[in-house]
N, C-alpha and C positions, 0 to 999 in steps of 0.2 A: 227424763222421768224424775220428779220429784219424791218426797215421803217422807223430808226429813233427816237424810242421810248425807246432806252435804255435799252431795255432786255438783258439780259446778261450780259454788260456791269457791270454791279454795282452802275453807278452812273446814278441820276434822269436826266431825258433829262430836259430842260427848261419848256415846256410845263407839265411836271408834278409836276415838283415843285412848277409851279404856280398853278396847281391842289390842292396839299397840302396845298399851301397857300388859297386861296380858302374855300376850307373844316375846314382848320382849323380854319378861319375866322365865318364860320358859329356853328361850334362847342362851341366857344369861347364866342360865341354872348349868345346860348343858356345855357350854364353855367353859364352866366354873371347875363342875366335873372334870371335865378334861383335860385343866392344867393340872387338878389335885390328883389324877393317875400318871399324870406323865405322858398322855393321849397328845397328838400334833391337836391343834386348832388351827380349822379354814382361815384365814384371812380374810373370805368373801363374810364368815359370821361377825368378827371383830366390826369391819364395816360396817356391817348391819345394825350391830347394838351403839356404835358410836353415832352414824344417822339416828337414829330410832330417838338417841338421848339427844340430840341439837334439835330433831323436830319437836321432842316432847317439851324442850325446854323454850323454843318458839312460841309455842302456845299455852305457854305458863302452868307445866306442868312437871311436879320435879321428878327425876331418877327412879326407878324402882331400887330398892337399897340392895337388892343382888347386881344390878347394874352399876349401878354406885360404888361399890366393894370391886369388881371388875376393873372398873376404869381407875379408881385408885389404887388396886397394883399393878395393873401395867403401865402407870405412871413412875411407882418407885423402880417398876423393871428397869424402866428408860433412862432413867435417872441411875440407877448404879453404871450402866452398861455406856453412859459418856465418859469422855476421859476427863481426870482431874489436872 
């Protein structure tokens, strides 16, 4: 079935990657939350917004800047938490 939506094709039509963006906006929000209460965070969400940002960045589109913020501190996490 066609319409526009990029089935088959392989690559996200616009409107879905601003979908992506979107969700991953919300996702992002709710992680964020939940390290700023001290809440566990899934792994399976971490995943999801770390794909979400390689696929967005595959088709040249950048970060959402709450995902952005995210992955740059569990960057400095990682980075404290090796040994010197």
């Amino acid at each position: 079935m066609s319409g526009g939506t990029g089935e088959g094709s392989g690559a996200p039509t616009d409107a879905r990657l601003s979908e992506i963006v979107r969700l991953t906006n919300l996702l992002a929000d709710r992680v964020l939350d939940a390290r700023i209460m001290g809440d566990p965070v899934d792994e399976a969400d971490i995943e999801a917004l770390l794909k979400a940002s390689l696929l967005l960045s595959e088709f040249g589109q950048e970060a959402p800047p709450l995902l952005d913020r995210l992955i740059r501190n569990l960057r400095a996490e990682v980075a404290e938490r090796e040994p010197r």
